[in-house]
N, C-alpha and C positions, 0 to 999 in steps of 0.2 A: 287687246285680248289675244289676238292671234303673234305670237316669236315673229315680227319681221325678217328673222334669216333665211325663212321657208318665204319668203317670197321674192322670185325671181327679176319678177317685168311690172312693166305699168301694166300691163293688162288684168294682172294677179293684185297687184296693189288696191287697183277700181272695184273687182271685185271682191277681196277679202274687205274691203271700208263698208262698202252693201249685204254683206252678209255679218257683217259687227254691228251693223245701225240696227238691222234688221233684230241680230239676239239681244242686243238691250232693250227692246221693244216687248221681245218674250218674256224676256224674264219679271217682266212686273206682272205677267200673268199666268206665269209658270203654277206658283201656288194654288191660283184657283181651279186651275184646270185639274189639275192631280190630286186636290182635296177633294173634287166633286168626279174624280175619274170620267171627266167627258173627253171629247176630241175638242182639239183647240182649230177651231174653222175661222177664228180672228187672226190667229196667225198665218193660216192658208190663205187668205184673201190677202196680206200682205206679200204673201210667195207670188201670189197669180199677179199682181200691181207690179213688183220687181222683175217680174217675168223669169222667176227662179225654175218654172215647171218646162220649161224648154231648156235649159241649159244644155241637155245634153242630145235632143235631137241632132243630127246630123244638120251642119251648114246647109246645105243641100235643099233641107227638107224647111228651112225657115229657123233651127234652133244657134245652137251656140257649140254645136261640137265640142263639148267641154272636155277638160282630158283627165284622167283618172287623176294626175297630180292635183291640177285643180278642182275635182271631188271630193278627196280627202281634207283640202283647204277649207273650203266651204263648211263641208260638215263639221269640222272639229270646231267651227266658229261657229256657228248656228248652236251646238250644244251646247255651249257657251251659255249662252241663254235659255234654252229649254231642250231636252233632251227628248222628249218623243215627237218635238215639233222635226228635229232632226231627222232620227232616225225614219220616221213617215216619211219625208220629203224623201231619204237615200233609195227608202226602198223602189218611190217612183222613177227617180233618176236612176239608180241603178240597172233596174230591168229595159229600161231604153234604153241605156247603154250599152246595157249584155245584146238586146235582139241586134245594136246597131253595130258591134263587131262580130258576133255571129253569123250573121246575114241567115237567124235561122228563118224566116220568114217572108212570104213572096213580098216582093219592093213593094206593089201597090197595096196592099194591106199596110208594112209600116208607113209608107206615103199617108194614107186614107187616117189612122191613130194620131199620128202627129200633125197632119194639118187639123184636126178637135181639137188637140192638147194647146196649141197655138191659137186658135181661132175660140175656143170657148172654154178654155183653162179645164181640160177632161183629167182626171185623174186616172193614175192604173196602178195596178199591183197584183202579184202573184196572190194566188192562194193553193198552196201544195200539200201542207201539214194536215193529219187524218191523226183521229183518236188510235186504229190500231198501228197504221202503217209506220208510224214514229216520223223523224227528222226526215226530211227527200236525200239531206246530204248522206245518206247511210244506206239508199239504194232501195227502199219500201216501194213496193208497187201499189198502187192508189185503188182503194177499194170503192171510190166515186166509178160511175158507168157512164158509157156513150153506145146508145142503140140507133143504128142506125136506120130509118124509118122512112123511105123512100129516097126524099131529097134532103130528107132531115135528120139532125141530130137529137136525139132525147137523154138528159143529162140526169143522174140520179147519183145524190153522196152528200157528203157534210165533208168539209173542211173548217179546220182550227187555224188558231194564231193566223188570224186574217185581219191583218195590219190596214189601219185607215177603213175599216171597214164601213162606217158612217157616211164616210165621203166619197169613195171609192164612184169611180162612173163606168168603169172598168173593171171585172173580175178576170183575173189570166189562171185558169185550172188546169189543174191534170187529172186524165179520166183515161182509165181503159176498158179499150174500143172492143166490146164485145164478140164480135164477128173472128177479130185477128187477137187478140191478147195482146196489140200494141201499147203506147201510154201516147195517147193526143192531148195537144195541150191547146186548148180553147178557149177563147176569147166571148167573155160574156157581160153583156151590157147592163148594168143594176136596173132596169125597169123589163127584166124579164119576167113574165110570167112562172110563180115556183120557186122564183128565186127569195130568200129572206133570211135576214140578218136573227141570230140567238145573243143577246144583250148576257154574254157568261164572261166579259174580263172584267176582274174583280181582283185584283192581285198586289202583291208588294211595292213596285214598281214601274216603272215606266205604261203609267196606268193610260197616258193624254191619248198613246198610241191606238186604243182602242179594238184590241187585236179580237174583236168576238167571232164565232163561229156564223160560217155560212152553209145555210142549207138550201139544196138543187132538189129538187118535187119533180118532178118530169120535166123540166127546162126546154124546152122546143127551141133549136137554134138553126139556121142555113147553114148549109154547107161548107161557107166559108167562114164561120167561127173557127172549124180547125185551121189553126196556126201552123201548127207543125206536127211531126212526129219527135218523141223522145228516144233516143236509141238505149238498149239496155246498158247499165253501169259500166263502163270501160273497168279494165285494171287500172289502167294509170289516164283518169277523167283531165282534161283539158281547162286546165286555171282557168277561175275566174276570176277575174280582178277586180269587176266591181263591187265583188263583198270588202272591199279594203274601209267602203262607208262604214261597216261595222265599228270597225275598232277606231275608227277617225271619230264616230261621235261618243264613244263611251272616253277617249283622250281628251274630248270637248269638257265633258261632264266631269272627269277630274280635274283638269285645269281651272274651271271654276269654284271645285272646292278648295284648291291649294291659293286660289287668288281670295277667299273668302277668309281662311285662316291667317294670311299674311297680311289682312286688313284689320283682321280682329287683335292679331298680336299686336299691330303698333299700336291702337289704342288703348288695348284692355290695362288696365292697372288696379290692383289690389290693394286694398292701404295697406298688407303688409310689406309691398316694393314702394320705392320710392323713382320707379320708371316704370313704361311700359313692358309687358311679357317677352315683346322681340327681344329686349335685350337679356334673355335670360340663356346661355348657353345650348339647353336642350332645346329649345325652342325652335333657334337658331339650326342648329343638327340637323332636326327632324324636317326644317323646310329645306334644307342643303337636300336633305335624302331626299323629300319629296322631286324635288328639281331634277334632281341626278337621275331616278327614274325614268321620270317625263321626256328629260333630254334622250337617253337612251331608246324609249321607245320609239319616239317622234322622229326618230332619223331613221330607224330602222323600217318604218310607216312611209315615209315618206319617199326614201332612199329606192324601197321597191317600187314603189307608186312610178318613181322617175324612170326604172328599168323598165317596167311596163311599159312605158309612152316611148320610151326610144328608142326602145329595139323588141319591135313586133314578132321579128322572126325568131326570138326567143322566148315568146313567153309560153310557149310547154314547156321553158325547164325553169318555168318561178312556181310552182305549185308550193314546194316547201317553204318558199321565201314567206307569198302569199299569207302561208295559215300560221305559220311562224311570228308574223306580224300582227294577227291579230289575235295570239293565243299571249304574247309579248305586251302587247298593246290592253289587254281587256282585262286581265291580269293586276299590269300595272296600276292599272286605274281602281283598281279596287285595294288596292294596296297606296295608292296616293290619297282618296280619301280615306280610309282608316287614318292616316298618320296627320290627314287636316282636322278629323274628328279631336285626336289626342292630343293637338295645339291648343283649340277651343275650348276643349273638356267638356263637362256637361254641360254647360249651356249647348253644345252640340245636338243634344237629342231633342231639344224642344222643338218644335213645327213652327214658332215664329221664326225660326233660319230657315234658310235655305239647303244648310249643311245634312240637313236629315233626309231631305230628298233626295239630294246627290248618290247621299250614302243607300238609296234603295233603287234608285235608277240604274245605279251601276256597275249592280251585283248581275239584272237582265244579260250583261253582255257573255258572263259566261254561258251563260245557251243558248248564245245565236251562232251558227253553225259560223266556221267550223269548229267542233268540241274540238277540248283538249289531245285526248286521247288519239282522234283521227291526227293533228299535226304531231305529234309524238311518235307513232307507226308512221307519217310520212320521212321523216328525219331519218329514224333510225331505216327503213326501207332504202334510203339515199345514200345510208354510211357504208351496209353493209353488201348492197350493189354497186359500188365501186372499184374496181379495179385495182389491185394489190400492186 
């Protein structure tokens, strides 16, 4: 499933074999989870067994110190087999990744998270996105509240596209802090008091994800739920790189439709041919372009991923690369399954394939940050601040 040339070491080899066991596992239950728009908790219990929910704890802390390179590995192989099983896993790994090269967060709080996440498979995930305040990545101040009330916090707001939220054991918010007009971002346990899940995703695509809304009623938290402070939007905000999950699992999800078309074409035969469709010239094209794509992308995904991990002291000048890779990446993949759909033909649209899914799974990726338009204004921002 996964281009053995992206894999480096045995250590990468052991793990992309356990993250391939692991998506053909999914995918015999991909269908039903996304006919029935539930969360796939069968597939997470197989996460928590392989011990996929630490991968990216810090050594230190008992995980696996995963490195972005081998993030994007993983994920693009996991979607492979189910794509919001992916993207769900990224978004947990990712933000333990982020707090653990950050270091935005006092050590015994991430200490105190990850020995749960390790000791009793806790799950976590951001919740940022607000009906008025739009995308976080576009600088919206968060119309959720934090009053502070002697020793306590009291938490009032809704939040959207709150990923995993079924399973979630951990809600990570943004709320601003009434007293100062800061933005605190707080760490809230799903058995809080106020706290409750709105059953409203209902959508095209990457439904298993389960992104519904959560609603804070007066949330009564300690002291030390604030994590951290948010500083207001820099001009020139400081890469992140674990969003590189994004476009690693929507790459997952078109390589499974191009490996789907390329199975249908050796068999498919028409009694007006007297061979299979692969051997039909356009056919043949159209899987060259899908490749030629994929190739392109996958290096450019990849390539960054590796500048990431090697050279730390430059990653405030990959921000272009970054969003470049995933606007390159999310992109392609919508542009690879189309052209798996037009190998297939109509039998494509029917829901006994798999091909139909693909093709609504992986339209999501264009609005997962960062849009278009922001890696667009970062490019040309780069071209035209250069030095003559």
């Amino acid at each position: 499933m996964l281009n053995s040339s992206f894999i480096k070491t045995d250590k990468q080899k052991q793990l992309a074999a356990k993250a391939e066991k692991l998506a053909e596992t999914f995918s015999e239950r991909a269908e039903y989870y996304d006919r029935h728009a539930l969360f796939p908790f069968e597939n997470f219990d197989d996460l928590k067994k392989a011990g996929f929910l630490t991968l990216s704890i810090p050594d230190a802390y008992g995980g696996s110190g995963l490195s972005l390179y081998d993030f994007v590995m993983v994920q693009e192989t996991l979607a492979q087999g189910d794509g919001p099983t992916a993207l769900s896993l990224g978004w947990h790994l990712g933000i333990l990744m982020n707090i653990r090269e950050t270091n935005r967060w006092p050590e015994e709080l991430y200490a105190q998270i990850s020995r749960e996440i390790i000791q009793f498979d806790k799950i976590i995930n951001s919740a940022a996105s607000e009906p008025n305040s739009g995308s976080p990545a576009r600088g919206g101040k968060p119309e959720t509240t934090a009053v502070r009330r002697g020793d306590k916090w009291v938490i009032n707001g809704k939040k959207i596209f709150t990923s995993l939220a079924p399973a979630l054991d951990f809600f990570l918010i943004t709320a601003t802090i009434e007293e100062s007009g800061e933005v605190g971002e707080f760490i809230i346990p799903k058995d809080s008091k106020g706290l409750s899940i709105m059953e409203t995703w209902d959508t095209l695509g990457m439904r298993g994800t389960r992104s519904d809304d959560l609603i804070l009623d007066d949330v009564v938290l300690d002291d030390q739920a604030l994590a951290s402070y948010r500083s207001k939007p820099a001009k020139k905000p400081m890469p992140q790189g674990w969003l590189l999950h994004i476009p690693a699992c929507y790459l997952g999800i078109a390589i499974a439709a191009r490996n789907f078309a390329v199975e249908f074409a050796k068999k498919h035969q028409p009694n007006s041919l007297d061979h299979p469709i692969s051997e039909l010239p356009e056919v043949r094209r159209k899987t060259a372009e899908m490749d030629l794509k994929l190739m392109t992308a996958r290096h450019l995904l990849y390539g960054t991923a590796e500048k990431w991990d090697e050279s730390p002291d430059t990653r405030h000048t990959l921000s272009a690369e970054l969003a470049a890779s995933k606007t390159v990446a999310t992109n392609t993949a919508v542009e690879v399954v189309d052209l798996a759909m037009r190998i297939v033909g109509g039998q494509s649209i029917f829901r006994s394939h798999p091909i139909e899914r693909y093709y609504r799974d992986v339209r999501a990726g264009l609005h997962n940050p960062p849009a278009d338009d922001i890696t667009y204004k970062l490019l040309a921002d780069q071209a035209f601040s250069e030095e003559s």
